[in-house]
C-alpha positions as CSV (number, residue, x, y, z in Angstrom):
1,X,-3.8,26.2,5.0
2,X,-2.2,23.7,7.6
3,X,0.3,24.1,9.4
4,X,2.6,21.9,7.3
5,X,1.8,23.7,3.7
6,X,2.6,26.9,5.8
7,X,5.9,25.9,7.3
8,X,6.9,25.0,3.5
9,X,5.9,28.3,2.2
10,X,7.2,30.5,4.8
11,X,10.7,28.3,4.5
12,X,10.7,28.7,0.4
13,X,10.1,32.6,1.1
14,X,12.9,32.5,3.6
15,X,15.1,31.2,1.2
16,X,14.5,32.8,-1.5
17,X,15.3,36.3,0.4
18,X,18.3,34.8,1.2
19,X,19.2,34.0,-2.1
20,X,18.4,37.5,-3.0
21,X,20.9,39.3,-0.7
22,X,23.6,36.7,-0.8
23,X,26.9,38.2,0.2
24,X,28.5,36.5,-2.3
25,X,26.7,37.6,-4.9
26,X,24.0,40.5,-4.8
27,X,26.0,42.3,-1.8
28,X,29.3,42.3,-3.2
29,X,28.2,43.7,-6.5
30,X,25.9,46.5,-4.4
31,X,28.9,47.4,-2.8
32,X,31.1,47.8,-6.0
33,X,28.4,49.9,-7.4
34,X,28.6,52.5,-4.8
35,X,32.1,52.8,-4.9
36,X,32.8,51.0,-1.7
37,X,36.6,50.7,-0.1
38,X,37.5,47.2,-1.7
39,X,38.5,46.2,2.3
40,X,34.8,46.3,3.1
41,X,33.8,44.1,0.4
42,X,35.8,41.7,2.2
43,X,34.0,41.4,4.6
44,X,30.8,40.9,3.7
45,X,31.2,37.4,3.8
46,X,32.5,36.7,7.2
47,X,29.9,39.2,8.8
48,X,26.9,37.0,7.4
49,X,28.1,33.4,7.7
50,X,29.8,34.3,11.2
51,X,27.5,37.0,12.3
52,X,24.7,34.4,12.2
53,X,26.1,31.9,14.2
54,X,28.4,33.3,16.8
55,X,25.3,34.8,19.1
56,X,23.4,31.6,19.0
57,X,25.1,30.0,22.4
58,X,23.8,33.0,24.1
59,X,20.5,32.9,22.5
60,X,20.4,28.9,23.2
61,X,21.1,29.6,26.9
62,X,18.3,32.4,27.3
63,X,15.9,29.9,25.7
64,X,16.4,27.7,28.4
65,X,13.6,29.0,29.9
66,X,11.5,30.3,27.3
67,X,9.5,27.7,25.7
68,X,7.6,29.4,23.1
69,X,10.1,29.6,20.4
70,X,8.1,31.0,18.0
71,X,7.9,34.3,19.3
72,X,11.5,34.2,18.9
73,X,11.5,33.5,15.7
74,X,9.0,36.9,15.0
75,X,11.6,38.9,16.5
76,X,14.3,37.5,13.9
77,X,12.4,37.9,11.1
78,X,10.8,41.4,11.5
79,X,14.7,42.1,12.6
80,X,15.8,40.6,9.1
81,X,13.1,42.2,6.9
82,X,14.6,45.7,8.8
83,X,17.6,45.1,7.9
84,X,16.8,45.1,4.4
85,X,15.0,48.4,4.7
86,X,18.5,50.1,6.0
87,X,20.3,48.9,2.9
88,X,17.8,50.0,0.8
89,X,18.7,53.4,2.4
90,X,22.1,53.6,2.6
91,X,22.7,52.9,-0.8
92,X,19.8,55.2,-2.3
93,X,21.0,57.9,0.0
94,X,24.9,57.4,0.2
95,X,28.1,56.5,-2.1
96,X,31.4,55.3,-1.5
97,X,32.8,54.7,2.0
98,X,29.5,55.9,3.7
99,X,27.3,53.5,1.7
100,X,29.7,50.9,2.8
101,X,29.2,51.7,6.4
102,X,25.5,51.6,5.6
103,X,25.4,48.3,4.1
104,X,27.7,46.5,6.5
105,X,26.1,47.8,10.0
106,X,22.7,46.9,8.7
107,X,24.1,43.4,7.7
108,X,25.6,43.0,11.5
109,X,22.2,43.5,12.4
110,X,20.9,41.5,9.8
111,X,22.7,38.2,10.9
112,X,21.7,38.6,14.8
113,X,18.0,38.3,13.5
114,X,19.2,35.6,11.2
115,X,20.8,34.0,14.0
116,X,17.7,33.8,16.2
117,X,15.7,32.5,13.3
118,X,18.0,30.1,12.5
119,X,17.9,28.9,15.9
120,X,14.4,28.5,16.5
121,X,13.4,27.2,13.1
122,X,14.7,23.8,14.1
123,X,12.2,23.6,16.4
124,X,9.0,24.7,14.7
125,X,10.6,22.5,12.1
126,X,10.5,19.6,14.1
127,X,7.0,20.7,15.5
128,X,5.6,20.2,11.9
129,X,7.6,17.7,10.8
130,X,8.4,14.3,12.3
131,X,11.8,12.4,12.0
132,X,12.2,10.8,8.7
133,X,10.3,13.7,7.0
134,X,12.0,16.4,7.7
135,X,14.8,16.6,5.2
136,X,12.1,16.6,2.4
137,X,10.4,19.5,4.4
138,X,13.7,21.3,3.6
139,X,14.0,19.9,0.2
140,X,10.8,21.4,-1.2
141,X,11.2,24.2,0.5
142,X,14.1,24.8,-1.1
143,X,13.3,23.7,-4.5
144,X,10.2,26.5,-4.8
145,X,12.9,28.5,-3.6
146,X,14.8,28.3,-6.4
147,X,12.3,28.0,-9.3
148,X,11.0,31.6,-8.1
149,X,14.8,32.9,-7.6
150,X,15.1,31.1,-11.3
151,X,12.3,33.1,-12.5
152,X,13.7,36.6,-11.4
153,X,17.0,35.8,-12.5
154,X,15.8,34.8,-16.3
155,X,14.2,38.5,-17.1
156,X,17.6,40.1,-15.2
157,X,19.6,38.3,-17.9
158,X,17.4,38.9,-20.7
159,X,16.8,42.4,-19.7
160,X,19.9,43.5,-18.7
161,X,20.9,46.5,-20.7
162,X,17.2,47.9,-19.8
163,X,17.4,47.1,-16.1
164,X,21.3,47.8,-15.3
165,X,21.0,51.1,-13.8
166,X,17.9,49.6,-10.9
167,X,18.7,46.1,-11.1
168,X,20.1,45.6,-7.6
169,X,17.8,47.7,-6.2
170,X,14.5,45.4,-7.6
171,X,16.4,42.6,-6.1
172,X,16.9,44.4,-2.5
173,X,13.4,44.9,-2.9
174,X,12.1,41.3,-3.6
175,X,14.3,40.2,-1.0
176,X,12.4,42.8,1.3
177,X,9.1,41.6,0.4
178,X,10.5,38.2,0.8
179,X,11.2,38.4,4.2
180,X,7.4,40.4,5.1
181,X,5.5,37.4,3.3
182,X,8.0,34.6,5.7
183,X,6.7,36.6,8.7
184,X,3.0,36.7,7.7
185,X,3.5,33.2,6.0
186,X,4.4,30.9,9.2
187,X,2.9,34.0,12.1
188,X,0.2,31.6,13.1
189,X,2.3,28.6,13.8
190,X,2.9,28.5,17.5
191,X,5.9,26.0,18.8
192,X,6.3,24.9,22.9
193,X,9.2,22.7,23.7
194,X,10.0,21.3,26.6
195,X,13.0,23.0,28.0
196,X,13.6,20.2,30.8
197,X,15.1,20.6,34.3
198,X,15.1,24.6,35.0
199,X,17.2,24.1,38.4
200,X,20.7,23.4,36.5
201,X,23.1,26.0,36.4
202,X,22.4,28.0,33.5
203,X,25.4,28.2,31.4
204,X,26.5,24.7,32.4
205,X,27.9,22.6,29.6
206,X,27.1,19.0,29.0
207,X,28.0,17.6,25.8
208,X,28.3,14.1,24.8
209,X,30.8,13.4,22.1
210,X,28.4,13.5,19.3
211,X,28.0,17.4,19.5
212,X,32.3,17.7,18.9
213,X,32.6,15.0,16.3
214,X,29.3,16.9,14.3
215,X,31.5,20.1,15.3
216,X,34.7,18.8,13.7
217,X,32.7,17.7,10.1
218,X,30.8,20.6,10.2
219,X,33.6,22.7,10.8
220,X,35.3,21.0,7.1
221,X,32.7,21.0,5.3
222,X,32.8,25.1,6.1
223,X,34.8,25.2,2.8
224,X,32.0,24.4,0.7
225,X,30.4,28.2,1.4
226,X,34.5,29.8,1.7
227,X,35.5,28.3,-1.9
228,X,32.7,30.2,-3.5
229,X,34.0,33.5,-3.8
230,X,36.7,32.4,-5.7
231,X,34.4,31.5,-8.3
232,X,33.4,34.9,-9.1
233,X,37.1,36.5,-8.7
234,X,38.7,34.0,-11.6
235,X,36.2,35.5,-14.0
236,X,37.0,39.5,-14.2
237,X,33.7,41.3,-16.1
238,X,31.4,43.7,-15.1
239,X,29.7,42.4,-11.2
240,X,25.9,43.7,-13.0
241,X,26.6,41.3,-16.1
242,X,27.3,38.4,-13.7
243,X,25.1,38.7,-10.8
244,X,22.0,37.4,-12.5
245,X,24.4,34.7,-14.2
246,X,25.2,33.3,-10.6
247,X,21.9,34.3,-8.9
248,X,20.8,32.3,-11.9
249,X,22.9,29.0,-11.4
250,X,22.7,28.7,-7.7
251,X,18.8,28.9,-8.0
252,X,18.6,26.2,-11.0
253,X,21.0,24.1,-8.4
254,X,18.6,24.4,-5.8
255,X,15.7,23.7,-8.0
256,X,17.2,20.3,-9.2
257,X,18.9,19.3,-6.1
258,X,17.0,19.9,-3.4
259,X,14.3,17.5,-3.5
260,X,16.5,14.8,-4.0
261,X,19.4,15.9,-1.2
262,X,16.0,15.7,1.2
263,X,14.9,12.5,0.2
264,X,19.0,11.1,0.6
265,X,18.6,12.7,3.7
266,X,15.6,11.4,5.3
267,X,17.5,7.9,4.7
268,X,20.7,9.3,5.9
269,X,22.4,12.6,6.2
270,X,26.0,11.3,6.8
271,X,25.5,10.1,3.1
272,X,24.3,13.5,1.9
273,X,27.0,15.0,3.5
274,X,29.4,12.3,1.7
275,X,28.0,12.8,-1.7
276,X,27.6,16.7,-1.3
277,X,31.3,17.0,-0.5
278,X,32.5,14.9,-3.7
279,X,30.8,17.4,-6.0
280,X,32.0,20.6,-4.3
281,X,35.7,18.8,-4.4
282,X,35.2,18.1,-8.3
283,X,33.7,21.5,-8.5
284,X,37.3,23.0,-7.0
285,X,38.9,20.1,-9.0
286,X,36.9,21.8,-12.9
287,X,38.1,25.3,-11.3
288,X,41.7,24.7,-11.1
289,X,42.4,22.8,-14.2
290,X,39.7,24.3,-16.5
291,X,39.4,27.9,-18.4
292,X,37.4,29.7,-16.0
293,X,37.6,32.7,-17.8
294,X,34.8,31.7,-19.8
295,X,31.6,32.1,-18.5
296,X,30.0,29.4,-19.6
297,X,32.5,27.3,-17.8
298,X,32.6,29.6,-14.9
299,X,29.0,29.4,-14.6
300,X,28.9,25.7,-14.7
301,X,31.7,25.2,-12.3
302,X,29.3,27.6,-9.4
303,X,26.5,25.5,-10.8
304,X,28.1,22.2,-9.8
305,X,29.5,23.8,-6.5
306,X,25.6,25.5,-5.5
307,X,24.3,21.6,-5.9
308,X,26.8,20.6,-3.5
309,X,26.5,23.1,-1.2
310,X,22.8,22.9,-0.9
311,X,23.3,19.2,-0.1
312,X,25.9,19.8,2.5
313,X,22.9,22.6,4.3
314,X,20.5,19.6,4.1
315,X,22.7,17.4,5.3
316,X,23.8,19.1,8.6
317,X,20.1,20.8,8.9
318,X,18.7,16.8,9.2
319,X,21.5,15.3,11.2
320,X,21.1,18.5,14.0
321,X,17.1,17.5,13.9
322,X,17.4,13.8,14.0
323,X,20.4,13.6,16.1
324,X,19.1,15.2,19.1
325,X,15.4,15.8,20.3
326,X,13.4,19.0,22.7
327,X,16.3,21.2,24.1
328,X,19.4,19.2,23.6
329,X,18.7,19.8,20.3
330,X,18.3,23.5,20.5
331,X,21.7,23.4,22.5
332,X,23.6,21.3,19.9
333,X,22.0,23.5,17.1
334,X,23.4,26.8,19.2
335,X,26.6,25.5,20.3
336,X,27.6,23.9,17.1
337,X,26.8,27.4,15.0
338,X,29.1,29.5,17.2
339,X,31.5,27.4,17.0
340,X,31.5,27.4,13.3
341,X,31.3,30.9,13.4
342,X,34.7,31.0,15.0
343,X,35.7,28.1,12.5
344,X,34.9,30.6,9.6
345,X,36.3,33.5,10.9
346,X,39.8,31.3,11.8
347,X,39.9,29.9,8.1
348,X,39.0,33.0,6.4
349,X,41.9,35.4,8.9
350,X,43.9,32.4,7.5
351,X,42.8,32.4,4.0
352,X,43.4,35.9,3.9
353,X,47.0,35.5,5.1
354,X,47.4,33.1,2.8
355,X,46.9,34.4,-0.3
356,X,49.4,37.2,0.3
357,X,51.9,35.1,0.7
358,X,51.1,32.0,-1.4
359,X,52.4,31.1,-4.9
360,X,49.3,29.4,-5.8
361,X,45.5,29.9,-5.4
362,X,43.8,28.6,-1.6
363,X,41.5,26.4,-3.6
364,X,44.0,23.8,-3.7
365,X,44.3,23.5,0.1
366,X,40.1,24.2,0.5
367,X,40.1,20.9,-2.2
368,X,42.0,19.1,0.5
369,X,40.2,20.2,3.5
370,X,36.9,19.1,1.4
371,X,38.7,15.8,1.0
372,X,39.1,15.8,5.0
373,X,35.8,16.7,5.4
374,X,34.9,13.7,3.2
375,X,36.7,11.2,5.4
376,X,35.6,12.6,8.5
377,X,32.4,11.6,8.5
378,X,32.9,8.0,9.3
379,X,33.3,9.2,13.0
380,X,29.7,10.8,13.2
381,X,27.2,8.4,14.7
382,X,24.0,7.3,12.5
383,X,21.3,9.9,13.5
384,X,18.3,7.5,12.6
């Protein structure tokens, strides 16, 4: 197998663990199974979007002078794939608040390996992959992705009343199994990148514009990941009935989508951005005038929204390769993603604050921010 056919299999694997123990889906209903506090369930969310971005200017600056990234990237995975094997314990071992604890510690750790991986992929990614390609690199990736999430989602709904009581459990384990086959998928695939002048001070900064206008977009187009909870909370029913509903959805979105978000992006990625964010802003649009209490509607709506989402990923994923080439683009890759972290975690404390005090749902201001995000993309420089 070349290197290319291995990059795309190990990626499709990747993703489809990820799609597997998605906070916003198979964690929060783990967590209402054991009896959780409902306060830690809120924060499943922030701890994996945020948790995998906030160390990666540290981890940027250490790979300054470390040029073989992929060893890097084995760390992060075998970090991930232990991850999975703590909550696999805590919640066969443990209820309630302990459980909890269980779950959301192994999740911190979780995201740090994430957070290295995430980091280094861009480089073996561009390794494999030259400029103009690269977005359908992601795209079919993603789209295998989600036929085999598809096809573990289809026997969970069809199955249901026979697999309710182990269901989450066979889906912490594919994820597990997932993340071993990523590692021994893409191990031999070694990556060197030039890390440039070593003399320079070694947390000096030296950004040109392009880095804070991609930060600003980026940062708006956060809301296409925070809006998706809210999907889930309009439509009260039992979290085991719905969780192969939605695992369901977001994997046919990335099955249909993701081929052709890649090949828009390999044109341009400021358009995939553009068009991503007008069907997550109709998708917010369907939820707040539609019935969303029905699930077929529901389902729909998170349908829609998992298209868009996956095209704003490709999106910024090709416009941080293409933008930027050797380090700089590690360093916009790292600085960017902790910043967003920060963005996340400010919009969700705000979010949260919000809705207390609010006489109407945060999905109309997210719809605006979308609608910002939109607009804002006119100041990012063409990345081909």
């Amino acid at each position: 197998m070349n290197q290319k056919n291995r990059l795309i299999s190990g990626l499709s694997l990747n993703k489809l663990a990820d799609l597997l123990i998605s906070a916003k889906t198979t964690l929060t209903a783990l967590l209402v199974s054991v009896g959780a506090p409902v306060w830690m369930i809120g924060w499943l969310v922030p701890i994996r979007e945020s948790g995998a971005l906030l160390p990666q200017v540290l981890i940027s600056v250490y790979l300054r002078n470390h040029a073989e990234r992929h060893k890097v990237w084995r760390l992060g995975m075998f970090i991930q794939a232990s991850s999975v094997m703590g909550i696999i314990a805590s919640v066969t071992l443990f209820s309630g608040f302990t459980a909890g604890a269980g779950v959301l510690l192994s999740l911190i750790i979780l995201s740090i390996g994430r957070s290295a991986c995430s980091l280094t992929v861009k480089d073996i990614e561009a390794d494999v992959a030259k400029k103009g390609k690269r977005g359908n690199l992601i795209g079919i990736a993603s789209t295998i992705s989600g036929l085999v999430t598809l096809c573990i989602a289809i026997p969970l709904v069809v199955f249901e009343g026979a697999l309710s009581s182990n269901m989450l459990l066979v889906i912490l384990c594919a994820s597990l199994l997932s993340f071993a086959a990523t590692l021994i998928c893409v191990w031999p695939i070694r990556t060197r990148v030039d890390t440039g002048d070593k003399s320079r001070d070694t947390f000096s900064v030296d950004f040109d514009s392009t880095v804070y206008k991609f930060i600003f977009v980026r940062g708006l187009f956060v809301h296409s990941a925070l809006v998706a909870p809210y999907f889930m909370i309009e439509r009260d029913g039992d979290v085991q009935e719905l969780l192969p509903i939605y695992i369901g959805a977001e994997a046919l979105a990335a099955l249909l989508s993701s081929i052709i978000w890649g090949e828009i992006a390999d044109k341009s990625a400021k358009l995939t951005l553009q068009l991503s964010g007008v069907l997550a802003l109709f998708a917010c649009v369907g939820l707040l005038t539609l019935d969303s209490t029905s699930i077929f509607i529901s389902a729909f709506l998170f349908f829609v929204l998992s298209i868009a989402h996956a095209g704003v990923r490709t999106g910024r994923k090709t416009y941080s390769l293409d933008v930027k080439e050797g380090h700089e683009r590690t360093e916009l890759v790292g600085f960017s993603n902790t910043a967003i972290g920060l963005i996340l975690l400010g919009f969700g404390a705000l979010y949260a604050a919000l809705t207390s005090i609010l006489s109407f749902t945060v999905v109309y201001i997210m719809a605006v921010m979308l609608v910002l995000a939109i607009l804002a993309t006119v100041i990012l420089p063409n990345e081909k």
